[in-house]
Every structure is written in C-alpha cells, then in structure tokens.
Backbone of each chain as ProteinMPNN parsed JSONL, in Angstrom:
{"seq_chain_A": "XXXXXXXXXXXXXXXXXXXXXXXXXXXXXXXXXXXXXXXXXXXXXXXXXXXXXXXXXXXXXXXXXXXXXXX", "coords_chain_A": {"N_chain_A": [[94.965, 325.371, 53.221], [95.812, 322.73, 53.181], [98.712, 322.955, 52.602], [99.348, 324.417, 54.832], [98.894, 322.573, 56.919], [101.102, 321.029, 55.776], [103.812, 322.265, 55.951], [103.698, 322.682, 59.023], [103.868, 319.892, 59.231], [106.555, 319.625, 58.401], [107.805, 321.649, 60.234], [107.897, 320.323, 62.33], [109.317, 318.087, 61.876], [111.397, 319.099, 61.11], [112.785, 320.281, 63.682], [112.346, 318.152, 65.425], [114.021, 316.182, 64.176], [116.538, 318.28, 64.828], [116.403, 318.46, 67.387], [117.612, 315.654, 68.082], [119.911, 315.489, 67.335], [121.583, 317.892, 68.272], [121.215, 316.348, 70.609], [122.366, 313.581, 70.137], [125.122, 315.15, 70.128], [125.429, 315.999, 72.092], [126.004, 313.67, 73.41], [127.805, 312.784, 72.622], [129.818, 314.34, 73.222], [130.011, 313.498, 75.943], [130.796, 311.206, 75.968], [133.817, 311.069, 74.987], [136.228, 309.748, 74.425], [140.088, 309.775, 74.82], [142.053, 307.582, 73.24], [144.355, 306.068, 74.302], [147.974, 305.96, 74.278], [149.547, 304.106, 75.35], [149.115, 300.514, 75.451], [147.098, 299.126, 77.249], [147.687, 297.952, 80.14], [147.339, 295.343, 82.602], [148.934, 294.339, 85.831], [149.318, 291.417, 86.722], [150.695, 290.084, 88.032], [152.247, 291.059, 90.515], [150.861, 290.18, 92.541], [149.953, 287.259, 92.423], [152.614, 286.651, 92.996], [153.758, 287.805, 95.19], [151.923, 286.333, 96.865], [153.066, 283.696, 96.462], [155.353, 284.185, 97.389], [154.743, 284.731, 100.556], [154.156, 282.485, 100.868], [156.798, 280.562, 100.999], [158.166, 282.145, 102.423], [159.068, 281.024, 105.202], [160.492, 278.584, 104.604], [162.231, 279.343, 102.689], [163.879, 280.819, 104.695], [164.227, 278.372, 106.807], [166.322, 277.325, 105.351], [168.226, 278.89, 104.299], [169.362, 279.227, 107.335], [170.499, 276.853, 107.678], [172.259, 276.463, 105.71], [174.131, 278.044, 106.184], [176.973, 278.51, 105.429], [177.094, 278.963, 102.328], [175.391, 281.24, 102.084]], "CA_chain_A": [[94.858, 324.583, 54.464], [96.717, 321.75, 52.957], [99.862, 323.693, 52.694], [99.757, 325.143, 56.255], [99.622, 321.562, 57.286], [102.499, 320.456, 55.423], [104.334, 323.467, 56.478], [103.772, 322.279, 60.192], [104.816, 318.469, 59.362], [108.119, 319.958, 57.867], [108.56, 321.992, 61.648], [108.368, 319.909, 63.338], [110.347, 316.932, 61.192], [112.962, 319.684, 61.546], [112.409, 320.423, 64.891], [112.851, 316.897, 65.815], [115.51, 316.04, 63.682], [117.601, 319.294, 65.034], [116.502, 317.982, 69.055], [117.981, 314.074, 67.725], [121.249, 315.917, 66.489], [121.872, 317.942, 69.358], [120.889, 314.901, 71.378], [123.786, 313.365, 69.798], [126.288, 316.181, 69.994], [125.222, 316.163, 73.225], [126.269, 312.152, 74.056], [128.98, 312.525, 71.976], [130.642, 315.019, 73.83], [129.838, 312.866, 76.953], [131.298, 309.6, 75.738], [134.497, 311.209, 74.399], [137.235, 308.97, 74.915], [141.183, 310.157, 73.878], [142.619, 306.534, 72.836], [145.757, 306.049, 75.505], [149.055, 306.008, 73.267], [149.95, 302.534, 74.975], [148.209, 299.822, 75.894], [146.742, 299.346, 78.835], [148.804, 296.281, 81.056], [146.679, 295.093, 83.867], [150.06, 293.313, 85.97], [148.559, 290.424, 88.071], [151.827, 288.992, 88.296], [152.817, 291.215, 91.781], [150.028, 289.825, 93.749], [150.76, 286.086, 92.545], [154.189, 286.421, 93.371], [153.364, 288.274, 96.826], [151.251, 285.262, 97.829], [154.13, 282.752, 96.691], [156.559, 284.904, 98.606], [154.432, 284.482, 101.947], [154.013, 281.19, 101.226], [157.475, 279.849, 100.641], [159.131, 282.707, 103.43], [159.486, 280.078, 106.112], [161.063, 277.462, 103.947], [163.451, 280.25, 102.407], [164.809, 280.946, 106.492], [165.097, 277.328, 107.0], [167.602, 276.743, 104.032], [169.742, 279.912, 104.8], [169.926, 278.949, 108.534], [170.858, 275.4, 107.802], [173.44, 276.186, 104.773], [174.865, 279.883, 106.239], [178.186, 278.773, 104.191], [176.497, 279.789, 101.016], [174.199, 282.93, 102.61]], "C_chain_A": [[95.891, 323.456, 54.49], [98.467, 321.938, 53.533], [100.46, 323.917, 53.893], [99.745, 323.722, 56.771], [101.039, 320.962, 57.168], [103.456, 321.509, 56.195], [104.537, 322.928, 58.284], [103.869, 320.985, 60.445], [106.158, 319.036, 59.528], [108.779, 320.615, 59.336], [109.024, 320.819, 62.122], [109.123, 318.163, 63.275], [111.6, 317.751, 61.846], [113.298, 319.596, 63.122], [113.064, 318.696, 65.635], [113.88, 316.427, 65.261], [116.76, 316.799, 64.712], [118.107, 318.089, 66.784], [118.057, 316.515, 68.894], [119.644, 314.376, 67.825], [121.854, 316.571, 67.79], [122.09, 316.847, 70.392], [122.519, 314.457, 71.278], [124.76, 313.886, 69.957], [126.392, 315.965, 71.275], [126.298, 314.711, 74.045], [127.586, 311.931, 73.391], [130.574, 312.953, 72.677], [130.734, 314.576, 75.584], [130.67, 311.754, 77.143], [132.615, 310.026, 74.833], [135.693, 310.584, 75.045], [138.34, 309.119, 73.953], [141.573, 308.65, 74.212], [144.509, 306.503, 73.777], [146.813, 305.28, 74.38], [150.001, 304.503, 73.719], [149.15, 302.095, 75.431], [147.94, 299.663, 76.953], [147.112, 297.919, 79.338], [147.779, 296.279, 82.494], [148.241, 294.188, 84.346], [149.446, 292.46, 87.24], [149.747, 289.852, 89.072], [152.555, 289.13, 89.817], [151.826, 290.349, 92.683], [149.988, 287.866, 93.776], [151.779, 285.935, 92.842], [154.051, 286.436, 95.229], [152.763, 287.058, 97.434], [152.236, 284.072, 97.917], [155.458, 282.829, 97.881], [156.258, 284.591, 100.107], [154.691, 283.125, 101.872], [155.577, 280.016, 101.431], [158.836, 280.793, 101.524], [159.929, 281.359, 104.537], [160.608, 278.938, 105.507], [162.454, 277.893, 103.299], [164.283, 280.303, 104.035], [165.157, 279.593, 106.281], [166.374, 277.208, 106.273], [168.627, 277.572, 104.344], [169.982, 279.573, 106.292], [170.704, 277.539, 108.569], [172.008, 275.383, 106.741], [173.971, 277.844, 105.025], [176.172, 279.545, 105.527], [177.754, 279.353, 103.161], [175.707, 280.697, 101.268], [175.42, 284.06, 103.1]], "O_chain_A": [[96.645, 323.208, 55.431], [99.135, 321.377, 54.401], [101.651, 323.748, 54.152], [100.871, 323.497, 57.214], [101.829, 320.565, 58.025], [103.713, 321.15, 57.344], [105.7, 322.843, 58.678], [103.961, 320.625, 61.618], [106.807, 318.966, 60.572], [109.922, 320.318, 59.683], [110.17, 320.402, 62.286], [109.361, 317.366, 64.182], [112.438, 317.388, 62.671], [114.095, 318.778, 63.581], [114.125, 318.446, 66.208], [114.825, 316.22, 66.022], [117.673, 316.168, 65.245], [119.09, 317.458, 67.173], [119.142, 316.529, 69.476], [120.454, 313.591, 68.317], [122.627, 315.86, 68.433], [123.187, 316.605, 70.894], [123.492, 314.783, 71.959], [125.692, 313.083, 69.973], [127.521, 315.712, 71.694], [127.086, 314.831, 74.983], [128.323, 310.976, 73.636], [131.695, 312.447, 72.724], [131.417, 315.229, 76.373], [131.166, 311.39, 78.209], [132.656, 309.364, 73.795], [136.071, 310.944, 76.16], [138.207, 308.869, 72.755], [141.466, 308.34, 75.398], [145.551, 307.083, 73.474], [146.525, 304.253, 73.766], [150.796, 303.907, 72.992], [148.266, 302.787, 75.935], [148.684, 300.153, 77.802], [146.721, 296.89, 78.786], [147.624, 297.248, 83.237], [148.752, 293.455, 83.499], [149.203, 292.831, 88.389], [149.777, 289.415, 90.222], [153.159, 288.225, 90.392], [152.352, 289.838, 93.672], [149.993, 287.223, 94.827], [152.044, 284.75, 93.04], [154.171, 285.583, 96.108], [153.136, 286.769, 98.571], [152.397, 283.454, 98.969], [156.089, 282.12, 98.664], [157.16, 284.258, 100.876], [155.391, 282.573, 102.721], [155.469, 278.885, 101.907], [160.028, 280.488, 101.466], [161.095, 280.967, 104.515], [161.544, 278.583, 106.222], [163.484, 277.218, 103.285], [165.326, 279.678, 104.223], [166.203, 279.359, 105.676], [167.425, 276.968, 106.868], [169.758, 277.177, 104.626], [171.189, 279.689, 106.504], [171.457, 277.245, 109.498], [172.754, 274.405, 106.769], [174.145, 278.658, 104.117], [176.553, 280.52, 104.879], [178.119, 280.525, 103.07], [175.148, 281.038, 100.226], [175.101, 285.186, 103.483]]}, "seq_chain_B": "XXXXXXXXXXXXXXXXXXXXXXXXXXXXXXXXXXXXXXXXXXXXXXXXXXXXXXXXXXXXXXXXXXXXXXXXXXXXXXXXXXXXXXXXXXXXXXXXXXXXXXXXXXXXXXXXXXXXXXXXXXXXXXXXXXXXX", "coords_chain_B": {"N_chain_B": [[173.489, 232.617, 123.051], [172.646, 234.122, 120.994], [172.15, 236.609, 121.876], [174.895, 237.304, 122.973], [175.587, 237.571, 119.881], [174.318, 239.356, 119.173], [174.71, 242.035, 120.428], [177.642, 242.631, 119.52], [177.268, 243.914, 117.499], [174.485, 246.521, 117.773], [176.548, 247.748, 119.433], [178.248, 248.21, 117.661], [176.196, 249.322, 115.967], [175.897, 251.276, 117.621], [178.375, 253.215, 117.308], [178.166, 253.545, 114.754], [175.795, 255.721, 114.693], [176.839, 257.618, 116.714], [179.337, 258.676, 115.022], [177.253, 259.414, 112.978], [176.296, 261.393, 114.141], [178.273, 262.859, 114.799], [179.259, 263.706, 112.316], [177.108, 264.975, 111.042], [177.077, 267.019, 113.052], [179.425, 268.609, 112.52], [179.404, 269.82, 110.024], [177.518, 271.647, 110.446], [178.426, 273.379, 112.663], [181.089, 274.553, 110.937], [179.613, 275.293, 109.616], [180.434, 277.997, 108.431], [181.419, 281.112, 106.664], [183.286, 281.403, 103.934], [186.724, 282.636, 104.583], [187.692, 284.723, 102.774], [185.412, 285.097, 101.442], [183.843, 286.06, 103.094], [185.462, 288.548, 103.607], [185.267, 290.289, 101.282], [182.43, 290.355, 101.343], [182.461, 292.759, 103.211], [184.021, 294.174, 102.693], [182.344, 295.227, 100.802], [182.272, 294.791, 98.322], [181.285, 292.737, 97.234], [177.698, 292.091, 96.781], [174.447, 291.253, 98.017], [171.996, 290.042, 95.703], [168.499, 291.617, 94.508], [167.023, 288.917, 93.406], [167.954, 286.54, 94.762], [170.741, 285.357, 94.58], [174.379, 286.357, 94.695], [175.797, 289.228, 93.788], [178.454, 290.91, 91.701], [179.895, 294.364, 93.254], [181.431, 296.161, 92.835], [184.022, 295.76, 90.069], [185.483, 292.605, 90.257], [188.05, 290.421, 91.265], [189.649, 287.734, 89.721], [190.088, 285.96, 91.265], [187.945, 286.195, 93.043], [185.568, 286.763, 91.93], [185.471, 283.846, 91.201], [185.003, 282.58, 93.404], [182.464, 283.878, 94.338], [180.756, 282.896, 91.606], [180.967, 280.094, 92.056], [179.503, 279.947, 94.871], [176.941, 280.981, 93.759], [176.378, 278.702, 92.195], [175.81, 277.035, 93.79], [174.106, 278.204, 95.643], [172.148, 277.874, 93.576], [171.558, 275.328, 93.575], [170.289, 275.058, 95.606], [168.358, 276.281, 96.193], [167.031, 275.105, 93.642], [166.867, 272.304, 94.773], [164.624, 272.87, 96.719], [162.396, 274.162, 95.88], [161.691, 272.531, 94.402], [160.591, 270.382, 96.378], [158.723, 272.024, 97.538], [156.83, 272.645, 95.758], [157.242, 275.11, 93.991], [158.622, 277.685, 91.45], [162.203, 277.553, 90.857], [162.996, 280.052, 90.785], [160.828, 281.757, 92.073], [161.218, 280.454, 94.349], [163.99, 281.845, 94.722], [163.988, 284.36, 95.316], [162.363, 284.954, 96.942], [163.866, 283.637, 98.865], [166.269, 285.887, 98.368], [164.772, 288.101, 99.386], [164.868, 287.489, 102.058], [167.693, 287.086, 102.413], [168.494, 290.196, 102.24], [167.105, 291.481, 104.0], [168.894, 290.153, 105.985], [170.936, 291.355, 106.126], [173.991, 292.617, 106.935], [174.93, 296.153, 108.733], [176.588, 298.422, 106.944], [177.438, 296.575, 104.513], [176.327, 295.383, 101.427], [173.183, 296.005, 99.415], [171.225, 295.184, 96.841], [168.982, 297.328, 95.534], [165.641, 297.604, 94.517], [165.643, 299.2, 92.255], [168.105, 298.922, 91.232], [170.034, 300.195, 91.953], [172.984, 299.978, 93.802], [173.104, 299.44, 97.1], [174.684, 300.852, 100.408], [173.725, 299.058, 103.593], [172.263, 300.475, 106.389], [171.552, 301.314, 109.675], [168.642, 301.656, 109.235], [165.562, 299.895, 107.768], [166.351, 297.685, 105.077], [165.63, 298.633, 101.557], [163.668, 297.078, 99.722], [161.89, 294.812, 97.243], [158.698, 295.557, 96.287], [156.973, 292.902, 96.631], [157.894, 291.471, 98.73], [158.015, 290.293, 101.925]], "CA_chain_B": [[173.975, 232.541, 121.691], [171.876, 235.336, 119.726], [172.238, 237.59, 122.659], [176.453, 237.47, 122.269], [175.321, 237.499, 118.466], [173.971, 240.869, 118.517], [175.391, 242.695, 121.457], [178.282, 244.031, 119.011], [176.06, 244.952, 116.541], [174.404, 247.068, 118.787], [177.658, 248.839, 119.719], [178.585, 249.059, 116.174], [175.27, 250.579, 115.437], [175.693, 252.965, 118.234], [179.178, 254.104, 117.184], [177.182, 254.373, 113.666], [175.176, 256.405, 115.096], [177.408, 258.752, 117.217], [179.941, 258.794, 113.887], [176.649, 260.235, 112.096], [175.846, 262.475, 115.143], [179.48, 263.557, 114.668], [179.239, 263.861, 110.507], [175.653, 265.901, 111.171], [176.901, 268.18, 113.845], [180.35, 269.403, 112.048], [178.873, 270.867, 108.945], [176.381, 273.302, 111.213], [179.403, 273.676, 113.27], [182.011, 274.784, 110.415], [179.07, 276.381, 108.191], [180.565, 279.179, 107.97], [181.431, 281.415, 105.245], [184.292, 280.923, 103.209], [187.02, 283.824, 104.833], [187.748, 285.482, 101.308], [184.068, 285.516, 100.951], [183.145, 287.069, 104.325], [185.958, 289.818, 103.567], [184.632, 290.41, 100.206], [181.576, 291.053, 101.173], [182.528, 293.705, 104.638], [184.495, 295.493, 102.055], [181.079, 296.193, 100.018], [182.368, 294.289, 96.86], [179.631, 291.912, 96.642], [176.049, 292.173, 97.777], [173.068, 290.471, 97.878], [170.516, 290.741, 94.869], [166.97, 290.668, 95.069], [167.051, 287.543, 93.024], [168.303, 285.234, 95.508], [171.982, 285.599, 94.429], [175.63, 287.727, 94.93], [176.401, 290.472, 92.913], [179.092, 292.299, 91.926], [179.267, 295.884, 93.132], [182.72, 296.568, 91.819], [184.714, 294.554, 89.537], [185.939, 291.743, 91.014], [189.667, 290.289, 91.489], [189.343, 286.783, 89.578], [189.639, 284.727, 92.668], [186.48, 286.6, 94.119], [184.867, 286.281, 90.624], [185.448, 282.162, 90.96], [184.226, 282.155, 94.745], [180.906, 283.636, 93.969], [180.166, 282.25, 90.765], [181.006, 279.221, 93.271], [178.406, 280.323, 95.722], [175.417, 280.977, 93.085], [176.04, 277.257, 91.602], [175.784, 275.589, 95.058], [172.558, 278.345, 96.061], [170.686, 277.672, 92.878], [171.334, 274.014, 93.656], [169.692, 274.89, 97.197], [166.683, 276.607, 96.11], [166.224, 273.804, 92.788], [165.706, 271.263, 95.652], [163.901, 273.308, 98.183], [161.624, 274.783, 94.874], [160.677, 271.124, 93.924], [159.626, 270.103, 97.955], [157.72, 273.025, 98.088], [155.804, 272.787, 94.137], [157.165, 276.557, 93.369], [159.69, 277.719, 90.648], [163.554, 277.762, 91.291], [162.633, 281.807, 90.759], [160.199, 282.083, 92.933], [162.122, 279.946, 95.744], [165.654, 282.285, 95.032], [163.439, 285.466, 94.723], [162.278, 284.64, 98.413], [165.558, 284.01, 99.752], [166.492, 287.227, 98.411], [164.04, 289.205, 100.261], [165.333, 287.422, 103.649], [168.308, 287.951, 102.805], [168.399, 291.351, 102.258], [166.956, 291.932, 105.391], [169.794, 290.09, 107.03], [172.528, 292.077, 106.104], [174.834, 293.991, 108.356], [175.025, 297.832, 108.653], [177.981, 298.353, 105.716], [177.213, 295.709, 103.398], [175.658, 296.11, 100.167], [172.598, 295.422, 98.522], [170.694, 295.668, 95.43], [167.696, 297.817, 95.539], [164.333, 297.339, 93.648], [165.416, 299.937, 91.074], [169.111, 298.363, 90.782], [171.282, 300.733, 92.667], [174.029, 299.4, 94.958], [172.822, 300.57, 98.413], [175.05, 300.468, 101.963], [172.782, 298.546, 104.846], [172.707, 301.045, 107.642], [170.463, 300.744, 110.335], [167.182, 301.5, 109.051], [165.473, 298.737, 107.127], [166.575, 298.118, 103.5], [164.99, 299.101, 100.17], [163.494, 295.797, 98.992], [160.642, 294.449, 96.397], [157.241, 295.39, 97.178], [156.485, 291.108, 97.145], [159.169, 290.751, 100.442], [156.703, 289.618, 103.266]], "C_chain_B": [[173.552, 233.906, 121.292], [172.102, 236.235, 120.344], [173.614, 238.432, 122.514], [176.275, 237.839, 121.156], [175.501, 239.035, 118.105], [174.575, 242.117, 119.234], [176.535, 243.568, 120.512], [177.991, 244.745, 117.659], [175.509, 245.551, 117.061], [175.745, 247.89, 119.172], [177.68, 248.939, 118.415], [177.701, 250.32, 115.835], [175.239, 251.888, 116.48], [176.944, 253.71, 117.964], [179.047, 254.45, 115.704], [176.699, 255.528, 113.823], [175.483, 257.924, 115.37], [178.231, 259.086, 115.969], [178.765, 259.769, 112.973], [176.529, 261.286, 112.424], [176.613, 263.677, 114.809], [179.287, 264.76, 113.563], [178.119, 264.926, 110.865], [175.939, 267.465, 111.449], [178.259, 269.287, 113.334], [180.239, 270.243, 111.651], [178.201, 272.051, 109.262], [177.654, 273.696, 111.835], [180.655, 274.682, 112.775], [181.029, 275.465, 109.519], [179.29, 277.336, 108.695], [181.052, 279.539, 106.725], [183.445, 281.726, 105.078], [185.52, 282.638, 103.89], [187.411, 285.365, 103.676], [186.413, 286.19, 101.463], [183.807, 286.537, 101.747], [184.123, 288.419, 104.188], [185.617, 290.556, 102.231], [183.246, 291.314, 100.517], [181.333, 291.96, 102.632], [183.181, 294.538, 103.908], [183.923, 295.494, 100.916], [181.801, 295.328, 98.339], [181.716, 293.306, 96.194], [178.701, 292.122, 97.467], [175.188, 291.519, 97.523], [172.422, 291.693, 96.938], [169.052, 290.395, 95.299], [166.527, 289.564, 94.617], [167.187, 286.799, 93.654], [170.177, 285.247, 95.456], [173.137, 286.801, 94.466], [175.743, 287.812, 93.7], [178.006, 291.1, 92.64], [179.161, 293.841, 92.255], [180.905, 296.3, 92.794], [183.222, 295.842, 90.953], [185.603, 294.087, 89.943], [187.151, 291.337, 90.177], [188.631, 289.088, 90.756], [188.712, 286.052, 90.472], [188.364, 285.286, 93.673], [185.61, 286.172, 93.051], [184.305, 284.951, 90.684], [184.123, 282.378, 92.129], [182.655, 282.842, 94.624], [180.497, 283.08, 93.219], [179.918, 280.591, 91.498], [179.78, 279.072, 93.991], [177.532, 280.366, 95.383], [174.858, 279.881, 92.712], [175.545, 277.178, 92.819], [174.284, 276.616, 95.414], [171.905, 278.066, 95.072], [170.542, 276.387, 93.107], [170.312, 273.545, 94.887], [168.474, 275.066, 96.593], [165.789, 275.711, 94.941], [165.384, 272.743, 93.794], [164.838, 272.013, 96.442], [162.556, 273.805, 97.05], [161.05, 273.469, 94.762], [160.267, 270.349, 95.206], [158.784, 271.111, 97.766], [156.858, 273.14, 96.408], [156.1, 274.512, 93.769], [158.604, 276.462, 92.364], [161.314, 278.159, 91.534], [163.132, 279.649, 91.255], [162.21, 282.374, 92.228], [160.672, 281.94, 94.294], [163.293, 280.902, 95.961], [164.837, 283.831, 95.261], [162.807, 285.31, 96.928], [163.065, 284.565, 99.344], [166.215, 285.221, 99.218], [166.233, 288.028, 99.045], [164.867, 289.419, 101.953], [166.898, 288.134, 103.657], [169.561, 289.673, 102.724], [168.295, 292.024, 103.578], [168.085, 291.844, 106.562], [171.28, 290.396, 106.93], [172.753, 293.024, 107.141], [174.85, 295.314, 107.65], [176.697, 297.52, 107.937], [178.36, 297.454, 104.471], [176.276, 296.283, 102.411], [174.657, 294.992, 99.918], [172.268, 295.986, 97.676], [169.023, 295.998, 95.844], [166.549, 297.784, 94.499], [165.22, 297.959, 92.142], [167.147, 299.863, 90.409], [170.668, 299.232, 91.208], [172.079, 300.252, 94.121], [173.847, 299.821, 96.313], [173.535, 299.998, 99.318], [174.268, 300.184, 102.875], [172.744, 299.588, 105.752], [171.648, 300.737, 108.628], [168.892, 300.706, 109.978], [167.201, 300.088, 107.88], [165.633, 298.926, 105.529], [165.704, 298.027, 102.827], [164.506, 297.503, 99.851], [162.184, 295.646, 98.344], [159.438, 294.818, 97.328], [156.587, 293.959, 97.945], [156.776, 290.707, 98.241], [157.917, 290.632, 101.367], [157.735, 290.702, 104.254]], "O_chain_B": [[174.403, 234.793, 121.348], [172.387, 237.178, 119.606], [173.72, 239.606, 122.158], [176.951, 238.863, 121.052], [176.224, 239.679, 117.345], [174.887, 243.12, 118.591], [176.556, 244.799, 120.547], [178.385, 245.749, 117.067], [176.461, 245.451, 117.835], [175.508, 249.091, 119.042], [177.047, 249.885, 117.946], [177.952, 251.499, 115.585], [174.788, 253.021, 116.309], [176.879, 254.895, 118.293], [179.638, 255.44, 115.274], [177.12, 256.448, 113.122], [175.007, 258.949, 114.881], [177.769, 260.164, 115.594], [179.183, 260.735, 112.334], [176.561, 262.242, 111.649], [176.253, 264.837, 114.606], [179.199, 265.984, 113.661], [178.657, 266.03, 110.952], [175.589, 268.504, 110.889], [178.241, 270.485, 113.618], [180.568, 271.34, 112.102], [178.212, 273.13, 108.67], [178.018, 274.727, 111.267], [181.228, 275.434, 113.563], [181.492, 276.212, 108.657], [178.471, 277.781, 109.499], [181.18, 278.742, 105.796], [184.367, 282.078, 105.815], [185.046, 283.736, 103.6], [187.362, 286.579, 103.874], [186.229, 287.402, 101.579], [183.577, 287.687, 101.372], [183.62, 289.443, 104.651], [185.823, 291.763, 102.356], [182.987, 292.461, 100.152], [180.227, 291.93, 103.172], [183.104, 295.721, 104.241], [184.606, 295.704, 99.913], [181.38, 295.781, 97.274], [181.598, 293.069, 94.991], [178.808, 292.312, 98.679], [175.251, 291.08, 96.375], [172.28, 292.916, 96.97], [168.556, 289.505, 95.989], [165.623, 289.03, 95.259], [166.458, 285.859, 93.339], [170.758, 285.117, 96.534], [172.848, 287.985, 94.295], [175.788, 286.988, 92.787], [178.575, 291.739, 93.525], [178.494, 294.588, 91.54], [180.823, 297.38, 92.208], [182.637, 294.765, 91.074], [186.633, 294.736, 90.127], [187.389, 291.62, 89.003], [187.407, 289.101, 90.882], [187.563, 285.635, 90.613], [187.999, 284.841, 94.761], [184.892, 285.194, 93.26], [183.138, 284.686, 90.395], [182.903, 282.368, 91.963], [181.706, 282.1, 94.881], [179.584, 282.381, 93.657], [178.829, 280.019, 91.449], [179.037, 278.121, 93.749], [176.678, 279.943, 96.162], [173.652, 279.637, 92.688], [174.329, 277.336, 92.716], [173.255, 275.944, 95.484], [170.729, 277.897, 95.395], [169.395, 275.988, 92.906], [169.778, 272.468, 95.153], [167.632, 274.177, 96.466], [164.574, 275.514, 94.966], [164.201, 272.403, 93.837], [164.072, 271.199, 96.957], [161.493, 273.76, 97.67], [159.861, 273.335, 95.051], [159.409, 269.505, 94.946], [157.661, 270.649, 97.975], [156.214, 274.183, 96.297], [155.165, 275.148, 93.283], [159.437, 275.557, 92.408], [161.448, 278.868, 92.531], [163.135, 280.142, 92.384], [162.788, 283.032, 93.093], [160.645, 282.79, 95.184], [163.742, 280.978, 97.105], [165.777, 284.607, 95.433], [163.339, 285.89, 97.874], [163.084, 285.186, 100.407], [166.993, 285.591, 100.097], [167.077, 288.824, 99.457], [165.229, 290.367, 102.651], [167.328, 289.077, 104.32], [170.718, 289.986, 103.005], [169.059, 292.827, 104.114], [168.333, 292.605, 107.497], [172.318, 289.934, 107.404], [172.114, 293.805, 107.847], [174.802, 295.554, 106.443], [177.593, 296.745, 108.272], [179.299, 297.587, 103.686], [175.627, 297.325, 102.496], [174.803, 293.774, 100.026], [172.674, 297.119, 97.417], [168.159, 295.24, 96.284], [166.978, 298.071, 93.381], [165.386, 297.257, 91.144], [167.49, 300.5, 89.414], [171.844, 299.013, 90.92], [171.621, 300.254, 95.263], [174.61, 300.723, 96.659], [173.404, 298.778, 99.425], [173.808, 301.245, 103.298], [173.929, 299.565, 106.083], [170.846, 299.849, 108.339], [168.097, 299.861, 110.39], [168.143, 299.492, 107.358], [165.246, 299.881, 104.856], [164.757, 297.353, 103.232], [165.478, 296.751, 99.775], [161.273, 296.321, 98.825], [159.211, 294.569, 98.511], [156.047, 293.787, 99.038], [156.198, 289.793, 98.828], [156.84, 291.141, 101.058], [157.506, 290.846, 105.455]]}, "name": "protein", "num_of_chains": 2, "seq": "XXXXXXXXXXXXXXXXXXXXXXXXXXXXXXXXXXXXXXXXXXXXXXXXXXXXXXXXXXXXXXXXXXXXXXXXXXXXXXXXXXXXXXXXXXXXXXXXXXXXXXXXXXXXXXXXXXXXXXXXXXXXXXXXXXXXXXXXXXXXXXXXXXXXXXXXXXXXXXXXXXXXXXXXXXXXXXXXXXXXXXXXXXXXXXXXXXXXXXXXXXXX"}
C-alpha cells in the first residue's frame, strides 16, 4: 500500500516537475531576445535642434536681409 | 539769449542727424555682394553649406579662396552677435541661416545637400536638413 503511494508521490513530483520545465521552455522561447550587434542610440538631438531652428528662423532672415554683402 | 544759444545746435543736430540718415542708408544701399564673389558663385564654384557658411565646390583660384574665407570671418562674426541676443549657440544661429539660405538660392547655383553632395538649384525646392523650418 505504502509503496503504491510512494509510487504516486514520485508521478506526480515528475509530472509536475516535467509541466514546470516545459513551462519554462515554453517562456523561454517567448522571451528570446538576439542581443543587437550595436548599441542602441536614442538621437534627441534632431528634435532639439528642430525647435531651435523654428525658433531662431526669423532672426536668421533679419541678419541676411540687413547684411546681403556677406549672404 | 538762450534761444540764439541753441538755435545752431539744433541745426547742427539736424545735419547730425541727416549725416547719420545718410551713413545708415548707404550701407543697405551698396550691400551688395562683392562682384568677384557674385561671379564666383553664378559660375557654381562656391555654394552655400548647410552650416551657415560658403563652400568650395571646385578648387578655388587664391583670390576666391581669400574672398570667402573673408566672407565666413565677417558671417561667423554675424551669427556670434545675433547667437548671444537670441541665448542660442553660434551653431545653432549659422545652422539656421543655412537652411534660409539654401532656400534662397538661384536656379544654377550650388548647394550642399544633407548627405554632402554638391547639388545645382533648379526650380524645384532644394535638398536641405530635416531641422530647416
């Protein structure tokens, strides 16, 4: 009787173990990420520029209309 | 008395005045561009960069060499002051006047395109930085 108990711990240890493992294989193959060979550059620097650029258009015209010798 | 006093003070200061009017209105009057320069750059041998400053697009005769290097001193001297009125970098200020003028080149002139090739103006609008307003 004993025996046939143990016998049906040991399933279902395995049993659960195997599920756990799969499980894993499972999330593993979900969450597989290939490592990008350079780094990754976020560039902020166009969209600060772009806003300086609007901001400092008008002031650029004046100067070339007022010194067209040097433009 | 005081009336005589000041009366040609008063003219003085108004032929001050007109003398400055004069001095003021010449410089807009005579800004133009240097005639070397302006043939220089109708026969495509300098162009506007997107920096703010002229380029070579061939190699230049000395005396064209001088007269721009000429021309870049006196614009970075423009956009230093106009960069420190306005709180932005001399960059940012020549990098702005680049864009414009790019735009305001004539059909047959040259500029410098984003990716650094010498391009002829023609009528459609030129190649310039994504940043250009």
């Amino acid at each position: 009787m004993n025996e046939s108990k143990n016998r049906a711990r040991r399933r279902a240890v395995i049993g659960r173990s195997l599920a756990v493992m799969t499980g894993a294989t499972a999330l593993a193959a979900c969450v597989q990420i290939e490592t990008p060979d350079k780094p990754i550059e976020i560039n902020l620097n166009i969209n600060i520029r772009q806003e300086v650029v609007y901001r400092l258009d008008g002031d650029a015209k004046k100067l070339i209309e007022q010194n067209s010798e040097i433009f | 008395m005081r009336v005589t006093k000041w009366k040609p003070t008063g003219l003085a200061l108004a032929a001050v005045a007109a003398t400055a009017a004069v001095a003021l209105a010449v410089p807009s009057a005579m800004a133009q561009r240097d005639p070397a320069y302006a043939a220089a750059r109708a026969a495509g041998q300098v162009g506007e960069q997107p920096d703010g400053y002229l380029g070579f697009v061939t190699t230049p005769t000395p005396a064209i060499r001088a007269l721009v290097e000429d021309i870049n001193i006196k614009r970075k001297a423009a956009y230093t002051e106009r960069a420190q009125a306005t709180g932005s970098t001399v960059q940012q200020f020549a990098f702005t006047s680049g864009c414009n003028l790019i735009a305001n080149t004539k059909p047959g002139e040259k500029y410098q395109a984003p990716d650094g090739r010498w391009l002829t103006r023609d009528d459609s609008p030129p190649l310039r930085n994504a940043s250009c307003p």
